[in-house]
Structures are given as C-alpha cells and as structure tokens.
N, CA, C and O of each residue as an XYZ file, in Angstrom:
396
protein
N     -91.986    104.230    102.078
C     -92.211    105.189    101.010
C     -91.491    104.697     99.755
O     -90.278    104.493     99.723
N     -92.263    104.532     98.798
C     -91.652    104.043     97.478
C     -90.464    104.790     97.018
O     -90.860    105.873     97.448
N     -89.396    105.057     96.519
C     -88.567    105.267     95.987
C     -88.166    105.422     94.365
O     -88.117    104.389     93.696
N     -87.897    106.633     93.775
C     -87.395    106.286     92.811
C     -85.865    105.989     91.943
O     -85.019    105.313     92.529
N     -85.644    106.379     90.915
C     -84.317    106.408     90.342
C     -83.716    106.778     91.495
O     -84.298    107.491     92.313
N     -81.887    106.107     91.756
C     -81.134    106.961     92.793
C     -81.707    107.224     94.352
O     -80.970    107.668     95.232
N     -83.371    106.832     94.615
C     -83.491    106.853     95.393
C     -84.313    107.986     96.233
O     -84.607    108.098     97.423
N     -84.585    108.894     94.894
C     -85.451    110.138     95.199
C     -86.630    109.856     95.487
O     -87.150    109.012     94.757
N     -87.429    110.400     96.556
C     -88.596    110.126     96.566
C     -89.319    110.520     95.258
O     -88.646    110.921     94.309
N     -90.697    110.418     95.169
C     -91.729    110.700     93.819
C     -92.301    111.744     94.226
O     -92.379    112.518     93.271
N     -92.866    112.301     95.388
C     -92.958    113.621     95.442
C     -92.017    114.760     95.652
O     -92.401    115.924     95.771
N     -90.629    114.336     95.697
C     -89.687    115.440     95.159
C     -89.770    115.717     93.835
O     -89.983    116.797     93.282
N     -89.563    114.527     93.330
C     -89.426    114.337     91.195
C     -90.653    115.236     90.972
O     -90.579    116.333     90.419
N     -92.140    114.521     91.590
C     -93.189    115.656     91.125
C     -93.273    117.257     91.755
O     -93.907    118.055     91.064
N     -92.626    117.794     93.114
C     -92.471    119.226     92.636
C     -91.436    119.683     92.022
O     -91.274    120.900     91.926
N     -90.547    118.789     91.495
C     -89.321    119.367     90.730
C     -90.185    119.595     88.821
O     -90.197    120.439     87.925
N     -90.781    118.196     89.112
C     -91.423    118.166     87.377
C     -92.578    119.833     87.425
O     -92.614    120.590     86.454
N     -93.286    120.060     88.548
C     -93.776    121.601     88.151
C     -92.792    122.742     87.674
O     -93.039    123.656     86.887
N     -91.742    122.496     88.270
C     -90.889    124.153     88.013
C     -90.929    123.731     85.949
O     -91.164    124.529     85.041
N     -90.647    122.429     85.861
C     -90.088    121.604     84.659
C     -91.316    122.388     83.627
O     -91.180    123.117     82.644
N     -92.576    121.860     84.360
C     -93.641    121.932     82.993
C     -93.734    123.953     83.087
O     -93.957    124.486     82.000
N     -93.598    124.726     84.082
C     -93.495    126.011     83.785
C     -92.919    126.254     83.127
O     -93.449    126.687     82.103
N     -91.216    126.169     83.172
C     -90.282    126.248     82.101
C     -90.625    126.116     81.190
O     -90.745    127.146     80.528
N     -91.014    124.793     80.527
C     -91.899    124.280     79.274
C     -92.737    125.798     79.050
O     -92.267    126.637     78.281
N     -93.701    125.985     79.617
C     -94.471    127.037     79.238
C     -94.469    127.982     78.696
O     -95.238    128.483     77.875
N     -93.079    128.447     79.389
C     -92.754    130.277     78.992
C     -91.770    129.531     77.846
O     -91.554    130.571     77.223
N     -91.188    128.753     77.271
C     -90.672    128.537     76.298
C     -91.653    129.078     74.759
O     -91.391    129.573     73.663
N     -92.898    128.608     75.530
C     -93.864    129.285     73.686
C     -93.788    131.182     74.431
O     -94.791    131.896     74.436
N     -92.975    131.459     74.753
C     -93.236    132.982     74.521
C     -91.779    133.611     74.556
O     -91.415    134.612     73.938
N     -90.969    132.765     75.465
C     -89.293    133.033     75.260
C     -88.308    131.694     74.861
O     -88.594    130.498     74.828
N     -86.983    132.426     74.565
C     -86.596    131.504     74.105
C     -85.722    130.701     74.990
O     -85.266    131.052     76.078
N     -85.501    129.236     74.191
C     -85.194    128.209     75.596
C     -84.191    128.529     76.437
O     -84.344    128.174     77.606
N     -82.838    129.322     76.046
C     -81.802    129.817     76.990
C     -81.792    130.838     77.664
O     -80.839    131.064     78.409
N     -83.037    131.847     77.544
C     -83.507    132.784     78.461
C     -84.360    132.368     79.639
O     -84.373    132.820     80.784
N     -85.197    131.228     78.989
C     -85.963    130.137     80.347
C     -84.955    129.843     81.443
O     -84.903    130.278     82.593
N     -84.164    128.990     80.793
C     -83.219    128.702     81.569
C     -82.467    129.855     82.595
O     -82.592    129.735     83.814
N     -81.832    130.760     82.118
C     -81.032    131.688     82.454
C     -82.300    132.496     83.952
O     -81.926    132.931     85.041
N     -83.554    132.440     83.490
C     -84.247    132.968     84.560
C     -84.841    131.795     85.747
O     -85.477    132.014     86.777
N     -84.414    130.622     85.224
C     -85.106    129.736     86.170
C     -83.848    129.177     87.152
O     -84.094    128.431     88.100
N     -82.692    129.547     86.879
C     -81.163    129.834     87.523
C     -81.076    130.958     88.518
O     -80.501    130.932     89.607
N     -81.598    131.736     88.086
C     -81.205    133.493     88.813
C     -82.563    133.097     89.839
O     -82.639    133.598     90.961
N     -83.728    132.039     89.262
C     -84.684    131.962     90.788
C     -84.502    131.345     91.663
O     -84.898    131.720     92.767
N     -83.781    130.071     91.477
C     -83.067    128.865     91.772
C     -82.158    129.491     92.905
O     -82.328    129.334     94.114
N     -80.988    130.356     92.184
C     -80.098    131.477     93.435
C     -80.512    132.464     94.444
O     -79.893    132.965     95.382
N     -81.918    132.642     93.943
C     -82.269    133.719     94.685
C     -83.021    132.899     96.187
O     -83.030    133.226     97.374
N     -83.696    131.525     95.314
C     -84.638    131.394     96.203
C     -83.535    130.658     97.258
O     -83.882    130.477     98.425
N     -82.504    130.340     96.903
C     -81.295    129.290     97.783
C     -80.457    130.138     98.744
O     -79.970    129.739     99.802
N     -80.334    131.676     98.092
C     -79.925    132.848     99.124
C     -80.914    133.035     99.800
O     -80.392    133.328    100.876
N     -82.378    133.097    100.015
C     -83.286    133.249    100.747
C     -82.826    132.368    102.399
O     -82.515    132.582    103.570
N     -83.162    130.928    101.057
C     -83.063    129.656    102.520
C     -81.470    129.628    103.244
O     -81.224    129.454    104.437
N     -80.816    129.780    102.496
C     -79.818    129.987    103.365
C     -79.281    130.956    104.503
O     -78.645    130.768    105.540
N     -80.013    132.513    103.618
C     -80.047    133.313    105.108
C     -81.166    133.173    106.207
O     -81.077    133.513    107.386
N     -82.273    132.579    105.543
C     -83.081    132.321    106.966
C     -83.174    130.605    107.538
O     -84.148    130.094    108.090
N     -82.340    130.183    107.334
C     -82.027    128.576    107.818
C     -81.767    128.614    109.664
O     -81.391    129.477    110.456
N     -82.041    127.700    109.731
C     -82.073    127.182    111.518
C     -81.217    126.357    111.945
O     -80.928    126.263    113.138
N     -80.411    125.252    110.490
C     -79.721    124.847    110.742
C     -78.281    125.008    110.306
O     -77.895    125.866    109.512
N     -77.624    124.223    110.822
C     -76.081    124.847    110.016
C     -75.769    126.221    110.309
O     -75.462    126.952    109.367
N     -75.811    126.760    111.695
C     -75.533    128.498    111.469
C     -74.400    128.749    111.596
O     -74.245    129.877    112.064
N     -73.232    128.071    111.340
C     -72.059    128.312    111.651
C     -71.327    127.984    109.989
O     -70.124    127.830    109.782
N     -72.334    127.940    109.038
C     -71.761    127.469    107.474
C     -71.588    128.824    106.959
O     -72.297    129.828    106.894
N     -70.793    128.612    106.730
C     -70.276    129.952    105.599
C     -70.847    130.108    104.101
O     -71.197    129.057    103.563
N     -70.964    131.170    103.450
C     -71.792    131.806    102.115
C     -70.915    130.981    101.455
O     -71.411    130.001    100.900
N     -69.157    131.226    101.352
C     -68.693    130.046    100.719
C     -68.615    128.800    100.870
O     -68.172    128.013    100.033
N     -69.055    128.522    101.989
C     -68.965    127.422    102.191
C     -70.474    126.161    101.408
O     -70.433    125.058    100.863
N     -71.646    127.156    101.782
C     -73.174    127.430    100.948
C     -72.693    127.301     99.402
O     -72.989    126.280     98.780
N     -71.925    128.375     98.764
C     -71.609    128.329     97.699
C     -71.186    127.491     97.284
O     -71.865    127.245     96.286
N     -70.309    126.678     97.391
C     -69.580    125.259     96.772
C     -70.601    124.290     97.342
O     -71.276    124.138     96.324
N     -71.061    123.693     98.062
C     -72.445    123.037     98.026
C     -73.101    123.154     97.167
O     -73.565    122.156     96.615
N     -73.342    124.223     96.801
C     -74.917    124.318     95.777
C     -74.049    123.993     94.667
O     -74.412    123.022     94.004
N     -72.775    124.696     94.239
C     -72.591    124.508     92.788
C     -71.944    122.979     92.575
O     -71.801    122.611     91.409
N     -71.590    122.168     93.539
C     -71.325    120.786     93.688
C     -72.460    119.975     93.101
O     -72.326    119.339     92.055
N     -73.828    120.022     93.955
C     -74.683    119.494     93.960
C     -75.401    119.818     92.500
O     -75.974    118.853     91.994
N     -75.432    120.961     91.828
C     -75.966    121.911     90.986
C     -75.173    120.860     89.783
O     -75.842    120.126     89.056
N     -73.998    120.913     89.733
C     -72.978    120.067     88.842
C     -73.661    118.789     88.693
O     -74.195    118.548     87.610
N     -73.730    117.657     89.951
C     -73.768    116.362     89.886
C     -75.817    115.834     89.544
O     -76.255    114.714     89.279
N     -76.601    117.168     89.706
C     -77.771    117.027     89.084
C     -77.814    117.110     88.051
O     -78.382    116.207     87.436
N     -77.236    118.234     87.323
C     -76.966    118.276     85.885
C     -76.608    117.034     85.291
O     -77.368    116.249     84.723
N     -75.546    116.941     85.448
C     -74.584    115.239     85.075
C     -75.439    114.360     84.845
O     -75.621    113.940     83.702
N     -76.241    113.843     86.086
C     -77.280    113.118     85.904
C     -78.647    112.970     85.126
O     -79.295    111.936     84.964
N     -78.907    114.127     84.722
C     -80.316    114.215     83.962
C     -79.518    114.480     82.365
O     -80.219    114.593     81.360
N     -78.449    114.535     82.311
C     -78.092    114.665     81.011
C     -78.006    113.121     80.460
O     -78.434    112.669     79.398
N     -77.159    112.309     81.770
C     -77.039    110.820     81.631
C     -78.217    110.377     81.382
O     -78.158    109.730     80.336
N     -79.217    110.390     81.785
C     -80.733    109.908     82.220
C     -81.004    110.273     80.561
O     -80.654    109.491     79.678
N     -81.722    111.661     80.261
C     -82.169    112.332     79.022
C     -81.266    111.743     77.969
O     -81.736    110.764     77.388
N     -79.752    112.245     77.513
C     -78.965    112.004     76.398
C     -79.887    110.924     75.121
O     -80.515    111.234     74.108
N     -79.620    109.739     75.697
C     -80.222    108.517     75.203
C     -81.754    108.792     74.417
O     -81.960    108.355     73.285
N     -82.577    109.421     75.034
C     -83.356    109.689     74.375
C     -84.218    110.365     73.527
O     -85.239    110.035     72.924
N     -83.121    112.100     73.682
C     -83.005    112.793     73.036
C     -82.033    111.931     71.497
O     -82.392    111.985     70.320
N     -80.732    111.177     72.076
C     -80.695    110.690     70.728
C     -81.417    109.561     69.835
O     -81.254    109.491     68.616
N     -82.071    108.857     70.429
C     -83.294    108.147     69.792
C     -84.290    108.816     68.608
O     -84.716    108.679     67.461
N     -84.309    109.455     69.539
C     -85.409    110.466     68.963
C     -84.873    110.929     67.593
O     -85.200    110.493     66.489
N     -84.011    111.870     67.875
C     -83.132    112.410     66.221
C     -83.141    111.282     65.588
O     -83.817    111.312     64.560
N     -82.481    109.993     65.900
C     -82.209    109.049     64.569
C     -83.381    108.602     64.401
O     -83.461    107.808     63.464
N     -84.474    108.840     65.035
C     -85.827    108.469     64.054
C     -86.349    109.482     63.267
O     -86.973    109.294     62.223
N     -86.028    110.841     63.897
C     -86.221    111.846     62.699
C     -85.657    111.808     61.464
O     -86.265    111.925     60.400
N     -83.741    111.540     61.707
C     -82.991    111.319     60.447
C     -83.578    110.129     59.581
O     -83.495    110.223     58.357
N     -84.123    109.098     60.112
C     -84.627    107.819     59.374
C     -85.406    107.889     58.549
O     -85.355    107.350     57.443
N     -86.670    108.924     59.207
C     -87.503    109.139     58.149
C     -87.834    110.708     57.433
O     -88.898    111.258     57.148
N     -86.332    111.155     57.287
C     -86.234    111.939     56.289
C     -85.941    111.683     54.558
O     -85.893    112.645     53.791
C-alpha cells in the first residue's frame, strides 16, 4: 500500500481531506473560528462515542482516553502547521509583492 507524508496511508489523508472540504464549506456561511470550534465539539463527541463503545482497551481510563487524544490532537496540529506555515507564507509575500 503506497504511503504518504510520515507514512499515512492516502485513504486516511482522503477521508480526513472530506471533513477539510466541509469545513471549507460552512466557512461561506460562518465564520472561520466558529467552523472550527464546531468541528472540535464533533471531533469530541464523535471520540466519546468510540471510546465508550470500543472492544478494545477496556481497562483504559476516560483520563487516561483524555491525554491520548489531546497528545495526539497537539502533535497533528504541530504538524500541519509545519507542513501549511511555508505556504501560507509564500503566498502573502506574493500578495505583498504585488501590491
């Protein structure tokens, strides 16, 4: 199975890129830190779901669940900021260039 960046498969990246282009979506009707803020609270909800009905791990604790997710939650962030940064700043200094 091909591999991408880090090693993710390409059909993780592509159902992660759907939640991505929804987000995108409701952005033309809300604004971008309310997207966010609701695509977090689904993110928790849907992770309290799987965690209370999981098969494995039944001996893990909510805190224990909890620092996992916000570990992992941290070191994804980190990474797509590393990844993105660069070309979000590209971008501006070609806007500033040809102002």
């Amino acid at each position: 199975m091909p591999q991408t960046r880090h090693g993710i498969a390409p059909e993780f990246l592509d159902a992660a890129d759907e939640f991505v282009q929804l987000a995108n979506r409701m952005t033309d009707s809300y604004a971008r830190e309310w997207v966010a803020a609701a695509m977090m609270y689904a993110t928790a909800r849907f992770n309290a779901f799987a965690w209370l009905t999981r098969e494995d791990k039944p001996e893990q604790t909510l805190d224990a669940a909890a620092a996992y997710y916000t570990t992992e939650f941290e070191k994804m962030l980190r990474d797509n900021v590393d990844e993105l940064a660069p070309h979000y700043r590209d971008a501006a200094a070609s806007r500033a260039g040809t102002q």
